[in-house]
BALOBA-1460 file (C-alpha; in Angstrom, 3 decimals):
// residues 238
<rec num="1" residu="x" x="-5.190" y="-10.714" z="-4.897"/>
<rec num="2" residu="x" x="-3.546" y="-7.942" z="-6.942"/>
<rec num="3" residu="x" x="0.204" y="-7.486" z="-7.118"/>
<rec num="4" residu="x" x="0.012" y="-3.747" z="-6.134"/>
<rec num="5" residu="x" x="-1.048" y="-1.046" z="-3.552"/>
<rec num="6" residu="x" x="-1.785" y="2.304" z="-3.920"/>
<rec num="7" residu="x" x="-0.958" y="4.610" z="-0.690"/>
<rec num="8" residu="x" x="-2.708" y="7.811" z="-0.907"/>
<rec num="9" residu="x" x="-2.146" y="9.752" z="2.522"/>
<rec num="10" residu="x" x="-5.198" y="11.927" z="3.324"/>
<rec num="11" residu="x" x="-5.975" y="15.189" z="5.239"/>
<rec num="12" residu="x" x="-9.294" y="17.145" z="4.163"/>
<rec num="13" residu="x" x="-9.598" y="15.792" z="0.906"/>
<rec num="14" residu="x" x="-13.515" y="15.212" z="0.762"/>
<rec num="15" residu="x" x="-13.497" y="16.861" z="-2.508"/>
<rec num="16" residu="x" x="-10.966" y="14.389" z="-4.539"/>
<rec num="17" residu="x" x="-11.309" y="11.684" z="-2.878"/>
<rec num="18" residu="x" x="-14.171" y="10.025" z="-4.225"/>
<rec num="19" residu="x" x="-13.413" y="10.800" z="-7.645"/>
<rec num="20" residu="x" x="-9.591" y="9.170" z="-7.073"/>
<rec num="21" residu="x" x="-10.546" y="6.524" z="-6.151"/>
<rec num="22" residu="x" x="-13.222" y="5.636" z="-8.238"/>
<rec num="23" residu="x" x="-10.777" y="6.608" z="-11.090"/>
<rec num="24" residu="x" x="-8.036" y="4.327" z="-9.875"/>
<rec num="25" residu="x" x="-10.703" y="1.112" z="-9.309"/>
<rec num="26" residu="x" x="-12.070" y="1.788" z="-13.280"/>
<rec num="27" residu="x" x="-8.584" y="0.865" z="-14.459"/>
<rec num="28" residu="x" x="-8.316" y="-2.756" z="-16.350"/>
<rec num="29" residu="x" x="-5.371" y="-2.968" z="-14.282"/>
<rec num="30" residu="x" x="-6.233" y="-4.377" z="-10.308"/>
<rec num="31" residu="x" x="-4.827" y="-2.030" z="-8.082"/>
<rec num="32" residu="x" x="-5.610" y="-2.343" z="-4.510"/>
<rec num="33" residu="x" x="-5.792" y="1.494" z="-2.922"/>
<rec num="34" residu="x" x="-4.784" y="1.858" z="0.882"/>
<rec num="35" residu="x" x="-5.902" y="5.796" z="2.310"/>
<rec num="36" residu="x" x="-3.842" y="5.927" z="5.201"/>
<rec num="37" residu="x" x="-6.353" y="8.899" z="6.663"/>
<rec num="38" residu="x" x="-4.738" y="11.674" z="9.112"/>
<rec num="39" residu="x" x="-8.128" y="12.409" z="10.911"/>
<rec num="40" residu="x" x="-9.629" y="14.804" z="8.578"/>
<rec num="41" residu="x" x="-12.104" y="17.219" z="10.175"/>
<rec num="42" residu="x" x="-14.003" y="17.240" z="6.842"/>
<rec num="43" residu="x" x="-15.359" y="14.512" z="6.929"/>
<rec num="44" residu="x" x="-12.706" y="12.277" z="4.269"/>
<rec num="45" residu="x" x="-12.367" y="9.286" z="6.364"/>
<rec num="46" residu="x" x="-16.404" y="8.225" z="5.947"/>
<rec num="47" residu="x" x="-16.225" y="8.842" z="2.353"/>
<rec num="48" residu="x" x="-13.439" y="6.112" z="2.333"/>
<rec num="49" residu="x" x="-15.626" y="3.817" z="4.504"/>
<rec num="50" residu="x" x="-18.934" y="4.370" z="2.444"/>
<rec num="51" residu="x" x="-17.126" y="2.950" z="-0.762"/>
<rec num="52" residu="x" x="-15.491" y="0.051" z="0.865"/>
<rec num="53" residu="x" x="-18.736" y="-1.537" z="0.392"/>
<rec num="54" residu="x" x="-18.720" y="-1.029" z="-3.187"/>
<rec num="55" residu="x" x="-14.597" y="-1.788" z="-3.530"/>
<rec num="56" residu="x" x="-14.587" y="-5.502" z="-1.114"/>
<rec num="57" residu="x" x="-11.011" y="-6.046" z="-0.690"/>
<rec num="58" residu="x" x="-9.802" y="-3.493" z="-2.947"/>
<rec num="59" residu="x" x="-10.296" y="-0.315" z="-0.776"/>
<rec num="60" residu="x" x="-8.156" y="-0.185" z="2.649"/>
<rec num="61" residu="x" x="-8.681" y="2.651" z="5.404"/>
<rec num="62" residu="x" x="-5.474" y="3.306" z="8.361"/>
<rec num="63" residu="x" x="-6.551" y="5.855" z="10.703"/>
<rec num="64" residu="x" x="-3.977" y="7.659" z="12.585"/>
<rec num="65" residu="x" x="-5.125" y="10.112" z="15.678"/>
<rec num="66" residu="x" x="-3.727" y="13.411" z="13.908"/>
<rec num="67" residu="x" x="-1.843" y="15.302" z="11.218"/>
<rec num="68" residu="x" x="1.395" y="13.500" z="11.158"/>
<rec num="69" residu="x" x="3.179" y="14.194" z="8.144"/>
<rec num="70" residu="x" x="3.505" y="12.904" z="4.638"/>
<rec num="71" residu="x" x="6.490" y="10.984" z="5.472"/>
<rec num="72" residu="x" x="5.336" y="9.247" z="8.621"/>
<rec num="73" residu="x" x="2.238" y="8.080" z="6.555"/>
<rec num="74" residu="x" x="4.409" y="6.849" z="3.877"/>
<rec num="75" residu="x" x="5.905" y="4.702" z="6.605"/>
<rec num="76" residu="x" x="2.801" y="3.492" z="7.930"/>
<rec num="77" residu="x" x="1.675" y="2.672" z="4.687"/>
<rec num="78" residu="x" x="4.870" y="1.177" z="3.412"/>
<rec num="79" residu="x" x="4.817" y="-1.310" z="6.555"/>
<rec num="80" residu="x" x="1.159" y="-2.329" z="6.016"/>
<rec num="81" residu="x" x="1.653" y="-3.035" z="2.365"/>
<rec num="82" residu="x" x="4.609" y="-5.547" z="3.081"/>
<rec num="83" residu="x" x="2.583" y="-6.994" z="5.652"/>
<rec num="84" residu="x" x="-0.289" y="-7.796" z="3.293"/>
<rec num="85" residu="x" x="2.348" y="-9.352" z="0.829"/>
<rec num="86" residu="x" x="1.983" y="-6.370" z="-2.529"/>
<rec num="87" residu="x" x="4.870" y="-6.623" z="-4.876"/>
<rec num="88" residu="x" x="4.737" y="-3.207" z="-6.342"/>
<rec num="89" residu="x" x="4.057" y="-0.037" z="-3.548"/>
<rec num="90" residu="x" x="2.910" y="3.188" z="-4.984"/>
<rec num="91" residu="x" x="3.329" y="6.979" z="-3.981"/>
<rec num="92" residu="x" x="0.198" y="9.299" z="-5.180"/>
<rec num="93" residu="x" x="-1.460" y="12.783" z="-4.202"/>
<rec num="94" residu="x" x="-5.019" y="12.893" z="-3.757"/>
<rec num="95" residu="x" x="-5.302" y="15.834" z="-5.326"/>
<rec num="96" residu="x" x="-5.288" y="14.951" z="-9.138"/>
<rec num="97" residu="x" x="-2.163" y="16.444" z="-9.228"/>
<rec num="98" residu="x" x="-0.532" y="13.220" z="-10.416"/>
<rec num="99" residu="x" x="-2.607" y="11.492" z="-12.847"/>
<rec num="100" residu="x" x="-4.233" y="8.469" z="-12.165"/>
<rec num="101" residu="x" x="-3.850" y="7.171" z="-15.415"/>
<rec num="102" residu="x" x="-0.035" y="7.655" z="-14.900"/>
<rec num="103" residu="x" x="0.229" y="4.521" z="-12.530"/>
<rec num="104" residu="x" x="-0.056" y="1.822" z="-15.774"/>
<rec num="105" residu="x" x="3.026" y="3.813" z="-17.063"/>
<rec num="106" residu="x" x="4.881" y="3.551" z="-13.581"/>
<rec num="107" residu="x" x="3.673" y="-0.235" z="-12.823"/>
<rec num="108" residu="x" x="5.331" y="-1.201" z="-16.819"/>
<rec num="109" residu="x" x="8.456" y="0.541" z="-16.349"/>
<rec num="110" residu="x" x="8.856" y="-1.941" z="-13.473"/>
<rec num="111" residu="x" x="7.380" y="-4.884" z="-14.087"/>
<rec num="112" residu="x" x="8.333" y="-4.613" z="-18.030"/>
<rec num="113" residu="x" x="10.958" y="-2.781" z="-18.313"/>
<rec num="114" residu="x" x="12.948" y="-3.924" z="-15.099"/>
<rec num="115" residu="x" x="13.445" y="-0.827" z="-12.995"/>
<rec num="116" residu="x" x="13.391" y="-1.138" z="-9.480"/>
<rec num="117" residu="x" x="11.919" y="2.174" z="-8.532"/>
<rec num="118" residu="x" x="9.914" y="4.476" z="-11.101"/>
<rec num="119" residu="x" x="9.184" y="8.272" z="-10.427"/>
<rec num="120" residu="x" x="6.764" y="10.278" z="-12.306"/>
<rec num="121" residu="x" x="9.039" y="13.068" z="-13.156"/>
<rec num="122" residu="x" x="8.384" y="16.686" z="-14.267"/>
<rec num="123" residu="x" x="11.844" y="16.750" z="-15.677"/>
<rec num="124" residu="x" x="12.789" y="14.344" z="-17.696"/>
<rec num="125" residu="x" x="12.305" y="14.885" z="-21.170"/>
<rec num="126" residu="x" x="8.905" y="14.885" z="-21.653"/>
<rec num="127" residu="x" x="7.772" y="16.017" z="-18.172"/>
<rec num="128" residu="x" x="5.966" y="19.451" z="-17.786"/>
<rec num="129" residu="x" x="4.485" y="21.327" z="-14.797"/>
<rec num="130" residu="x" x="0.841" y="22.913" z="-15.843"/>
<rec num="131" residu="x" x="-1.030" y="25.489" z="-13.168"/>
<rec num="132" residu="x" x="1.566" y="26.398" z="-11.819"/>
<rec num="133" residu="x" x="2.875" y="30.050" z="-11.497"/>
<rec num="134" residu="x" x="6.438" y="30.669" z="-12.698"/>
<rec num="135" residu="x" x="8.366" y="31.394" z="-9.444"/>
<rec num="136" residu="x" x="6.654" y="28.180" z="-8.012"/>
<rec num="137" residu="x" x="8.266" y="26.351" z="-11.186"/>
<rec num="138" residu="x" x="11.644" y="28.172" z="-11.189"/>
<rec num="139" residu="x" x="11.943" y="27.242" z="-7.625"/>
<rec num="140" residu="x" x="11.443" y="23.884" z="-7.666"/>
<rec num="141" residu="x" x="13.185" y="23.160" z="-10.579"/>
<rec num="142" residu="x" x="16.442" y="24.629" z="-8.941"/>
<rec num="143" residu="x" x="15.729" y="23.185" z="-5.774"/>
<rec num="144" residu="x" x="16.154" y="19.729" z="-7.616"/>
<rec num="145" residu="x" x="19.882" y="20.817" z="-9.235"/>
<rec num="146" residu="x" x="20.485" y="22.030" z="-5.649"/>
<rec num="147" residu="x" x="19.423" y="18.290" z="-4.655"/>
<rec num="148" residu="x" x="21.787" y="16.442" z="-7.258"/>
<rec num="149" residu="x" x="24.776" y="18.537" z="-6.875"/>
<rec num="150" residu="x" x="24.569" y="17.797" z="-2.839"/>
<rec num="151" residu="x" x="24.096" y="14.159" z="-3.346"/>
<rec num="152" residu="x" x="25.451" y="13.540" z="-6.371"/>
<rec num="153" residu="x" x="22.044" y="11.960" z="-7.829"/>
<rec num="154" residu="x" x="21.304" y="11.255" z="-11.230"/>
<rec num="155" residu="x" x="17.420" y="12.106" z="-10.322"/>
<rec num="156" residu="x" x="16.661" y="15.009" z="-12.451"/>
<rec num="157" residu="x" x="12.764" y="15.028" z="-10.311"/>
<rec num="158" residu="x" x="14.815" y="14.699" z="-6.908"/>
<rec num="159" residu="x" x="11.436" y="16.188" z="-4.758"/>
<rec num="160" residu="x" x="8.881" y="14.021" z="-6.833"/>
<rec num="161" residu="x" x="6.105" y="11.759" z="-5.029"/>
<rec num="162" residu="x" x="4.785" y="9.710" z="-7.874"/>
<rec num="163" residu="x" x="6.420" y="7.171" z="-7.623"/>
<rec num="164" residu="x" x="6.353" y="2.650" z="-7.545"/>
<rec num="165" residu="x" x="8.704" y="1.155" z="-5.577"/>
<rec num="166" residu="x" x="8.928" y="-2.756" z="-6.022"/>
<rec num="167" residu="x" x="8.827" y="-4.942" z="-3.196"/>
<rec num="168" residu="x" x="12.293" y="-5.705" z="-3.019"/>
<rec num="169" residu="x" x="14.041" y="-1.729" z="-2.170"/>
<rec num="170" residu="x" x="11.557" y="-1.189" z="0.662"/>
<rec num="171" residu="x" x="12.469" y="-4.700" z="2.448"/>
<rec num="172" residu="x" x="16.175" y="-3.062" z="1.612"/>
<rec num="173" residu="x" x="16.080" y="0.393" z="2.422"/>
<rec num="174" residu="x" x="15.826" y="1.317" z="6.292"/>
<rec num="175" residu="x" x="12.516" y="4.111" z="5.614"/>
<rec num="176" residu="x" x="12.076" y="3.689" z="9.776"/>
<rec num="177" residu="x" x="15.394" y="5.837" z="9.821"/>
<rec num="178" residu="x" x="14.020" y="8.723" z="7.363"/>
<rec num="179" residu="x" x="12.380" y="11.080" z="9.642"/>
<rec num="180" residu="x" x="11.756" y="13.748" z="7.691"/>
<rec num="181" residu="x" x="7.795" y="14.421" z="6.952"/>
<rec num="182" residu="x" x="7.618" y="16.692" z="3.685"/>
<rec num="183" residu="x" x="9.559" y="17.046" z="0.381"/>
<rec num="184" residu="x" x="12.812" y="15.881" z="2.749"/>
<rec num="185" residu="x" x="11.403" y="12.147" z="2.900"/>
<rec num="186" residu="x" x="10.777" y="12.055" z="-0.887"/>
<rec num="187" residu="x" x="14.519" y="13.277" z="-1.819"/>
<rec num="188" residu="x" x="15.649" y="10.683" z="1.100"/>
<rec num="189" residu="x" x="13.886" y="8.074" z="-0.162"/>
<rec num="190" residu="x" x="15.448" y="8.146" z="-3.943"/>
<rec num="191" residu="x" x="18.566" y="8.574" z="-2.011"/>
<rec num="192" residu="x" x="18.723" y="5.654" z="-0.369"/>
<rec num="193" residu="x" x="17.030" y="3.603" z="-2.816"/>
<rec num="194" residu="x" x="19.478" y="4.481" z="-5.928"/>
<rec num="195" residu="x" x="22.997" y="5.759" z="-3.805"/>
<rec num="196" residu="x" x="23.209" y="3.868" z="-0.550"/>
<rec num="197" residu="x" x="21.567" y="0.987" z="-2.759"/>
<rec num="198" residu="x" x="22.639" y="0.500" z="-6.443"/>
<rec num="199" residu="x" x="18.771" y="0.008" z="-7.069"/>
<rec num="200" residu="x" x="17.834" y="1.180" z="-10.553"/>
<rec num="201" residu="x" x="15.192" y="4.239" z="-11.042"/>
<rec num="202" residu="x" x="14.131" y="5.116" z="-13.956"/>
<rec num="203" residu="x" x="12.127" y="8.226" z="-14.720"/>
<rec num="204" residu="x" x="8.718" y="8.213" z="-16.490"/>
<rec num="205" residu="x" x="7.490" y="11.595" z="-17.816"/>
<rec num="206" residu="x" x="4.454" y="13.156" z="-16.382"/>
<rec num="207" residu="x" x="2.318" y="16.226" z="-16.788"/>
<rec num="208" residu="x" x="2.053" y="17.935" z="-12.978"/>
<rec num="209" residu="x" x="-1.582" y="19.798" z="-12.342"/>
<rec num="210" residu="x" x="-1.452" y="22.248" z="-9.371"/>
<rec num="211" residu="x" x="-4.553" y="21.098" z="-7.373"/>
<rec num="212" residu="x" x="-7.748" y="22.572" z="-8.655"/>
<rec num="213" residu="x" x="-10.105" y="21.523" z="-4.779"/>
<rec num="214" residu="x" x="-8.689" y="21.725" z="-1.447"/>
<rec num="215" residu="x" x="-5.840" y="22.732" z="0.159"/>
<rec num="216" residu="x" x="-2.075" y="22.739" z="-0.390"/>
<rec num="217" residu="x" x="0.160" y="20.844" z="2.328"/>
<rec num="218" residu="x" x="3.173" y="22.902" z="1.317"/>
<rec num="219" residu="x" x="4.362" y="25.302" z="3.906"/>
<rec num="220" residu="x" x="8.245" y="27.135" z="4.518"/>
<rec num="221" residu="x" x="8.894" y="24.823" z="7.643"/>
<rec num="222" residu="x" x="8.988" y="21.528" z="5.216"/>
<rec num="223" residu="x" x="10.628" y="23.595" z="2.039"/>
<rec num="224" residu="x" x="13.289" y="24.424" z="4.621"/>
<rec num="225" residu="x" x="13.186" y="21.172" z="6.077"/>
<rec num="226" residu="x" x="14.610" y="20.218" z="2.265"/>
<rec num="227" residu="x" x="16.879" y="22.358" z="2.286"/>
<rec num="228" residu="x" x="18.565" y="21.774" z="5.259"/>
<rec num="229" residu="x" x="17.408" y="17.913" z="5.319"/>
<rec num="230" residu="x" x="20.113" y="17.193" z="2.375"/>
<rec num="231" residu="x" x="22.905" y="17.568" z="4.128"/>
<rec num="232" residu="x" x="22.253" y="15.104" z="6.739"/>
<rec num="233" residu="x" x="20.867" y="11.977" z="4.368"/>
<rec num="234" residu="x" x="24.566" y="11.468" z="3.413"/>
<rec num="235" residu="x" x="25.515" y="10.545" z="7.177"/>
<rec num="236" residu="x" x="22.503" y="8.482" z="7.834"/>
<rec num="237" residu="x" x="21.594" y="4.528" z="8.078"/>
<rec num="238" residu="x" x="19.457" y="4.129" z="5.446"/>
């Protein structure tokens, strides 16, 4: 039984998703990979299932009746992983955006180093953002300082979804409460983890790849869900 779960949230993804996961299962490192699968009209979901033949145990399919959000299949993920008893719960794209190799780096600087909650962060010193085009970068990197100024976080990567939580911040924090479903949920969740919470994050650089096969998710409802989305986490239960 391995001590850790990756949740990688799926819709139309046929063309990473192989390649992820065989990339993750090559590690030396066991890490158990849960697709939590938002019925993909591509065809992703029997990719999953063909390899679960070849991955007993390792690989784990939910399958949820629509496109429900990022957030809401954090959730469902986030419950299931408790459930089957993992001690260290980790955020990834399927994309390739985040590198898979990046997940030994965010599984030491808990389970070595003692943080409670790492974040693959674009920037910290060290981070960089590759792919992308400069407006895309200027605006995200602002949108962060607009973040921390609101909420008074430390976070310098307050929108980043790479990320390990340890078993005991999501038996703390109250994620059934965070109803946001796009870049909202991630800011919400380092939020509540480090603010409402005292747990400790610490930020491990990482090189971000705009996607190179598929589609983007990102869209103006959930950057203004963001926005507008930071101004309510201070009043909530979380």
């Amino acid at each position: 039984m391995s001590d850790s779960v990756v949740i990688i949230p799926t819709y139309n993804e046929k063309e990473n998703i192989e390649k992820m996961i065989r990339t993750v299962m090559s590690f030396e490192k066991d890490f158990h990979i849960l697709i939590v699968e938002d019925n993909s009209p591509d065809g992703t979901a029997a990719i999953v299932k063909g390899l679960q033949t070849e991955f007993p145990g390792r690989l784990h399919i939910e399958e949820r009746q629509g496109k429900l959000g990022l957030g809401t299949a954090y959730i469902h993920g986030f419950h299931w992983s408790l459930d089957h008893g993992y001690d260290y719960i980790f955020e990834m794209d399927a994309d390739f955006s985040h590198n898979p190799k990046d997940l030994i780096r965010l599984y030491n600087a808990c389970a070595i180093d003692g943080a409670d909650m790492a974040v693959g962060s674009r920037y910290c010193k060290g981070g960089k953002v590759k792919n992308w085009p400069w407006n895309r970068v200027l605006l995200s990197y602002f949108a962060s300082i607009y973040v921390r100024t609101i909420l008074f976080m430390g976070t310098k990567d307050t929108t980043a979804g790479f990320k390990c939580y340890t078993r005991p911040v999501l038996e703390k924090v109250k994620f059934d409460n965070v109803n946001f479903r796009g870049y909202a949920f991630q800011i919400c969740m380092k939020y509540a983890a480090t603010k409402k919470h005292n747990f400790k994050l610490q930020e491990v650089p990482i090189t971000f790849v705009d996607r190179l096969f598929g589609e983007s998710k990102m869209s103006t409802a959930i950057f203004k869900e963001a926005i507008w989305g930071v101004w309510k986490m201070r009043g909530m239960d979380l």
